[in-house]
NUVOMI-762513 format. One record per residue (C-alpha): residue number from 1; x, y, z. Coordinates in steps of 0.5 Angstrom, whole numbers, plus 500, padded with zeros to 3 digits. Example, Ala and Ser with C-alpha at 12.3 -4.5 7.8 and 13.67 -1.06 7.14 Angstrom:
(1 (525 491 516)),
(2 (527 498 514)),
# end
This chain:
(1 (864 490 314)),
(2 (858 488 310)),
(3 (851 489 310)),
(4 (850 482 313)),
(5 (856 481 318)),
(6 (853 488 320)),
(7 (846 486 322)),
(8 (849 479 325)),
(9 (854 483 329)),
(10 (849 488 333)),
(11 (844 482 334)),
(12 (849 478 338)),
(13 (852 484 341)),
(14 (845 485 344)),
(15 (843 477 346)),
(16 (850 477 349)),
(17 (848 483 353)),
(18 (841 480 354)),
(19 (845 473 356)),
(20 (849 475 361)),
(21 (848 482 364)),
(22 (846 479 370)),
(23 (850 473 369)),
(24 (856 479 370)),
(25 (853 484 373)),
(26 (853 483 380)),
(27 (859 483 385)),
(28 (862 476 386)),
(29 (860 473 393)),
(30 (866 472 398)),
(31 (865 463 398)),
(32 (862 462 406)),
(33 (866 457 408)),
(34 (861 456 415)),
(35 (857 450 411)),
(36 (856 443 413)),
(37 (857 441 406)),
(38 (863 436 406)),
(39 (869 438 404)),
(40 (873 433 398)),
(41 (879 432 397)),
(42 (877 431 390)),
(43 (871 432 387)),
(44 (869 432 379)),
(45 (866 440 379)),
(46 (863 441 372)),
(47 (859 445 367)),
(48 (858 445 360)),
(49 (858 451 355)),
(50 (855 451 350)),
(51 (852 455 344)),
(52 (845 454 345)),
(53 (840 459 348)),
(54 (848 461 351)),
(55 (852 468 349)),
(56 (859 466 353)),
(57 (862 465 346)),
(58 (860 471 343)),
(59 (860 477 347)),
(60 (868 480 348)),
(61 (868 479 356)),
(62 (864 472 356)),
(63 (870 467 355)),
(64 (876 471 361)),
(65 (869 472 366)),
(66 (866 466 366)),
(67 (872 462 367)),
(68 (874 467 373)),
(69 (868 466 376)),
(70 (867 458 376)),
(71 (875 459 378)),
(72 (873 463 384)),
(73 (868 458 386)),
(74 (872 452 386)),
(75 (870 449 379)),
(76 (875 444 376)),
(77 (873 442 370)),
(78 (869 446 364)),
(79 (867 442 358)),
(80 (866 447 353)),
(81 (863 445 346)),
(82 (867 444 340)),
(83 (863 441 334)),
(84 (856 444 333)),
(85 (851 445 328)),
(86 (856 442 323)),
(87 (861 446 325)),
(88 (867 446 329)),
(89 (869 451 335)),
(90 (876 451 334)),
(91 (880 452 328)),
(92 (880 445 324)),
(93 (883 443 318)),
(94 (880 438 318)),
(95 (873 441 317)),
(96 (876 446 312)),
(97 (877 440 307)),
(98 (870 438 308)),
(99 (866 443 309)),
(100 (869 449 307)),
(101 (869 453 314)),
(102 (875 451 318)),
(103 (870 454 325)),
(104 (863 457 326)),
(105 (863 463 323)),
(106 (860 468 327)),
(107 (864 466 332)),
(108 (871 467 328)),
(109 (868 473 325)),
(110 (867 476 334)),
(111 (873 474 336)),
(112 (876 477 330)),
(113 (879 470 326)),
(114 (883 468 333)),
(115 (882 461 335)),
(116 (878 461 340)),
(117 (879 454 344)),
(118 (886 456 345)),
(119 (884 463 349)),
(120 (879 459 353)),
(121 (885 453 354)),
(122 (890 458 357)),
(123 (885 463 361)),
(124 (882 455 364)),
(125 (888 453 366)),
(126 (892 460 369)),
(127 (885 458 373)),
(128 (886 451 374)),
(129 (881 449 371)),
(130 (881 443 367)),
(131 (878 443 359)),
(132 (876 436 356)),
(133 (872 438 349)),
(134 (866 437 348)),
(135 (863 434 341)),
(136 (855 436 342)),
(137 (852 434 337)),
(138 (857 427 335)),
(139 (854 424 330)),
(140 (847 429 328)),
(141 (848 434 323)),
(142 (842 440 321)),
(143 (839 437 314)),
(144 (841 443 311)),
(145 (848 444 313)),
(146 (854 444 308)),
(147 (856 437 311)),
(148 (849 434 309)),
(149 (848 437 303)),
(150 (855 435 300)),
(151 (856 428 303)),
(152 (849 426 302)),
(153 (851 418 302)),
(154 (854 419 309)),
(155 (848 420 311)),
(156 (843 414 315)),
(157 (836 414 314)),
(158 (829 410 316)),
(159 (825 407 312)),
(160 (821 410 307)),
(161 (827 415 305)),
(162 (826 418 312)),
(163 (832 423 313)),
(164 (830 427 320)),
(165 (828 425 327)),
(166 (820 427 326)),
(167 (818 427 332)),
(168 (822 429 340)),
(169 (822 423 345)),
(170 (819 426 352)),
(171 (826 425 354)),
(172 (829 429 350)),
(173 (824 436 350)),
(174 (830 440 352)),
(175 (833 440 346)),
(176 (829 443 341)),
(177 (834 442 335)),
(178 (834 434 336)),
(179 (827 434 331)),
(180 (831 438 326)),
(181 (837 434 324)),
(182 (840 428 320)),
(183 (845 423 322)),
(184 (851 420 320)),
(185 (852 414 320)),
(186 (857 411 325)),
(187 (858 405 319)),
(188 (860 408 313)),
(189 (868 408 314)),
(190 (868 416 311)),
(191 (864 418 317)),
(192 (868 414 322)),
(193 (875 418 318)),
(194 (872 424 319)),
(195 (869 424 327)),
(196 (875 420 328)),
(197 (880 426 324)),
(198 (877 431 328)),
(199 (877 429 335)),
(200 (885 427 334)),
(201 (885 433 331)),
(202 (884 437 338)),
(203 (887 432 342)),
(204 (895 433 337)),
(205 (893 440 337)),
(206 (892 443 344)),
(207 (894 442 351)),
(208 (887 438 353)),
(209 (884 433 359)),
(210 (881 429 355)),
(211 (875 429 350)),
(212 (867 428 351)),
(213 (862 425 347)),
(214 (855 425 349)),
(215 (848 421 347)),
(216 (850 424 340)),
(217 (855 420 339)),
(218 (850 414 337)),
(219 (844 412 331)),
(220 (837 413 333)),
(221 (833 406 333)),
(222 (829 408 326)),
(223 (835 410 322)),
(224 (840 404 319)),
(225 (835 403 312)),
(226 (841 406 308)),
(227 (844 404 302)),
(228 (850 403 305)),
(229 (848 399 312)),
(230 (843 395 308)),
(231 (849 393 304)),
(232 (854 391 310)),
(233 (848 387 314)),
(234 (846 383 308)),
(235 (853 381 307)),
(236 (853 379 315)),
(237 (847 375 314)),
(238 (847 371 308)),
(239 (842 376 303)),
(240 (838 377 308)),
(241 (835 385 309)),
(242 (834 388 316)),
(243 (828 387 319)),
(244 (822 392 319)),
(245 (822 393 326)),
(246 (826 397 328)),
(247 (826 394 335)),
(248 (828 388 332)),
(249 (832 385 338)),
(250 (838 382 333)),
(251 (838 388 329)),
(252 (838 393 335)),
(253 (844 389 337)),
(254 (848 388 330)),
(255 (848 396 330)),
(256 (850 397 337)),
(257 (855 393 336)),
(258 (858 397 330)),
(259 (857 404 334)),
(260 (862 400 340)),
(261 (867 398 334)),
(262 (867 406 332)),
(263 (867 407 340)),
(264 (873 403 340)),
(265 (877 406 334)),
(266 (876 413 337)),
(267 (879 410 343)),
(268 (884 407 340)),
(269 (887 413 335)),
(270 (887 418 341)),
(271 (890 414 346)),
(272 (897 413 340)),
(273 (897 420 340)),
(274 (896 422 348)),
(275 (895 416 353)),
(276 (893 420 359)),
(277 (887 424 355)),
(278 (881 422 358)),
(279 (876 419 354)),
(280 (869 422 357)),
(281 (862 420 355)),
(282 (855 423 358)),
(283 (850 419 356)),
(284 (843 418 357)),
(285 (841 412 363)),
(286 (843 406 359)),
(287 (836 403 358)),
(288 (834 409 355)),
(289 (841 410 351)),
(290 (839 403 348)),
(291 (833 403 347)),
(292 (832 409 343)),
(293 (839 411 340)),
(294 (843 404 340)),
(295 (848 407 345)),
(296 (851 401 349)),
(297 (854 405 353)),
(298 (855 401 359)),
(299 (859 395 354)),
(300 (863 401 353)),
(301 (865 401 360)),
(302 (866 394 360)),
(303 (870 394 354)),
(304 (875 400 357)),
(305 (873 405 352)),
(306 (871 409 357)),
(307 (875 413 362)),
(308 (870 418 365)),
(309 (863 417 365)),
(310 (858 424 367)),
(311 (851 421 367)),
(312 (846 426 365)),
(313 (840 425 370)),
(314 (836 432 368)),
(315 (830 430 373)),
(316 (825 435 377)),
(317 (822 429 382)),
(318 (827 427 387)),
(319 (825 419 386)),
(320 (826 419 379)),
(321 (833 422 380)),
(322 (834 417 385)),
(323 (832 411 381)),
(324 (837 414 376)),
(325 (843 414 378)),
(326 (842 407 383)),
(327 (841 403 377)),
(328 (846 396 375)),
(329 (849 399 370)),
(330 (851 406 374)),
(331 (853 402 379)),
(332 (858 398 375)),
(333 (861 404 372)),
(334 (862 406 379)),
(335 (865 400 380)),
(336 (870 401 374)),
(337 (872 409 373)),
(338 (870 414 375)),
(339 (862 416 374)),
(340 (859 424 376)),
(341 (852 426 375)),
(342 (850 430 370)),
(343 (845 435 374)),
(344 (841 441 370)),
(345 (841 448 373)),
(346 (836 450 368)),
(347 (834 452 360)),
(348 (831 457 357)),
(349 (824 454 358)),
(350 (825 450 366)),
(351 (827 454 370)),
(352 (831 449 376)),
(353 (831 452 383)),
(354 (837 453 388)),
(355 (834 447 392)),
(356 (833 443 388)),
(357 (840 444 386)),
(358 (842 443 392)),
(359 (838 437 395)),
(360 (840 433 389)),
(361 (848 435 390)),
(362 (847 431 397)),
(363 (845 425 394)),
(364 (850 425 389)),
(365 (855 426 395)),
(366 (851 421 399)),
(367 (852 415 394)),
(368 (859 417 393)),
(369 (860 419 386)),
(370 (866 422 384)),
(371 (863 429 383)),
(372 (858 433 378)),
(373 (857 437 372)),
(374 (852 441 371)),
(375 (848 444 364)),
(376 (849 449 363)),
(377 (854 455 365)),
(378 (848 460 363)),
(379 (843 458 368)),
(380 (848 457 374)),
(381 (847 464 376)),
(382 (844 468 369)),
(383 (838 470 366)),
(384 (834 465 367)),
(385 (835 463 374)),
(386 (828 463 378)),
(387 (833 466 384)),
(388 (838 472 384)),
(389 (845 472 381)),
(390 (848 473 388)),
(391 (843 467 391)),
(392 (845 463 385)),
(393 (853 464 387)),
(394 (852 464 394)),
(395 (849 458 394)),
(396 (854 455 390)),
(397 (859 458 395)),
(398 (856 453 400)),
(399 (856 447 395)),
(400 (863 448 394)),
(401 (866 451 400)),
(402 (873 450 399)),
(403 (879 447 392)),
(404 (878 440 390)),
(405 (882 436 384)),
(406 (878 432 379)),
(407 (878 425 381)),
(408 (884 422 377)),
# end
């Protein structure tokens, strides 16, 4: 092993260690079953697992202990990272003739080559968890990754040749990565080959639920100024160059229009080679999604390209949660699939307590939702919880006090 792959190796033995000492340290709790928590007979239990500020990939034990206790705590679903940084989570052919790398480097170098999603797909379901894969970073890519640099024409851009998001929406201050990266562009019919490549690849390959996008999967408003997608507009519209204003309703329109015929041809592809894979997505509020990233999810949803919708509603002050997860377009989406609530446990610079936790659980239940995940693993119980692991797992022992499916 080399000088590089050596000083790579101590550091992330150590951050693991640092990241889930206390996430594994104490014994698990027994599951109090003297709660006046409601009991469901089917009930969406999520968590997502990333990469980001988050060890459980890396260190040896992370995988097979997380999963045991997210088991034992009556958790049913896991959605775990799969495509990042420009990267894949798994061992994908299809990256490889991109991009050169068929995974994430460090993680194949920590788990010695092996594919890690097929590890992490067997111990889930020896624990009856359900796995639906999931495309963080949908269509951003680093500005610097081997992707961006190869495939420079794939890439959407702003106006005055702007490549890169340069200023974070309020919304988004949680993800500090989104100021960094470029997008490709959901128009050019080699990125909707290659996104499409991928997530056909997870589902033909391995014994999935389902796959998920999120926010990602989407354009932000200022980008669209490409050669490419200036091209295609002015051919839909007689010579004419798209408008200066990026809120152009009409322009807004025709590129959210685009990114729902992406939608549905990932929809489609997926649904030829597994029929009961369950398409997930994870957006913003809608007006938001709209707004900001052209994102029409709610369309989706009408269209049929949606089968499961996990709504992301990561607010400390309870009116604001309220008002989010009351709006018309939740509303309908529960009115037509199944919808669940995406509720944050924490992140590395807002810590999240139990009973806020707690309390925005009862209104999800109270509003008769199909269930919750929460972001992320890593603050569930771990390192940056502003309670101990044992209160963390207790209070979430009442919230889960007994098995529940996932909502089919």
């Amino acid at each position: 092993m080399n000088r590089f792959a050596r000083r790579w190796l101590f550091y992330l033995l150590y951050l693991g260690l640092i990241l889930n000492l206390t996430v594994f340290s104490l014994p698990y709790l027994p599951v109090n079953t003297q709660t006046t928590s409601p009991i469901k007979t089917a009930e969406l239990r999520g968590v997502w697992l990333t990469n980001v500020a988050s060890g459980v990939f890396f260190v040896p034990w992370g995988i097979n202990r997380a999963l045991n206790q997210l088991s034992r705590l009556n958790f049913n679903t896991i959605y775990p990272v799969v495509w990042n940084r420009g990267y894949t989570f798994y061992k994908s052919s299809v990256a490889k003739k991109i991009t050169g790398s068929d995974s994430q480097p460090l993680l194949k170098l920590m788990h010695g080559g092996r594919d890690v999603l097929t590890t992490l797909i067997k111990v889930s379901q020896a624990k009856g968890l359900s796995v639906i894969p999931w495309f963080e970073y949908g269509l951003m890519t680093p500005h610097n990754s081997q992707l961006a640099k190869s495939y420079p024409d794939w890439l959407t851009i702003g106006q005055s040749g702007i490549k890169s998001i340069k200023e974070t929406p309020p919304e988004e201050i949680n993800n500090a990565f989104v100021n960094k990266v470029a997008w490709l562009n959901p128009l050019h019919p080699q990125v909707q080959e290659f996104m499409k490549a991928l997530i056909v690849e997870i589902v033909s390959n391995y014994n999935v639920d389902g796959i998920q996008l999120d926010d990602h999967f989407a354009m932000p408003v200022q980008f669209g100024y490409d050669a490419f997608t200036v091209e295609v507009y002015q051919q839909e519209h007689q010579g004419k160059s798209p408008p200066t204003d990026c809120f152009n309703p009409e322009w807004m329109r025709w590129r959210a229009d685009k990114i729902t015929d992406l939608m549905a041809k990932i929809y489609q592809a997926v649904k030829a080679v597994k029929p009961d894979a369950k398409i997930s997505l994870s957006p913003n509020s809608q007006a938001f999604a709209y707004k900001y990233y052209l994102q029409d999810w709610q369309s989706w949803v009408q269209k049929g390209l949606v089968d499961e919708l996990i709504l992301q509603v990561y607010r400390d002050d309870p009116d604001s949660f309220m008002a989010e997860i009351s709006s018309p377009s939740v509303q309908f989406a529960l009115s037509q699939i199944p919808v669940g609530i995406g509720i944050s446990t924490g992140t590395l610079r807002d810590s999240v307590e139990i009973a806020q936790i707690k309390d925005q659980v009862r209104m999800v239940r109270d509003r008769h939702f199909d269930g919750i995940s929460f972001f992320y693993w890593e603050s569930l119980w771990g390192y940056i919880a502003p309670e101990s692991p044992k209160q963390r797992r207790k209070a979430f022992s009442e919230i889960f006090n007994a098995k529940a499916n996932r909502p089919l």
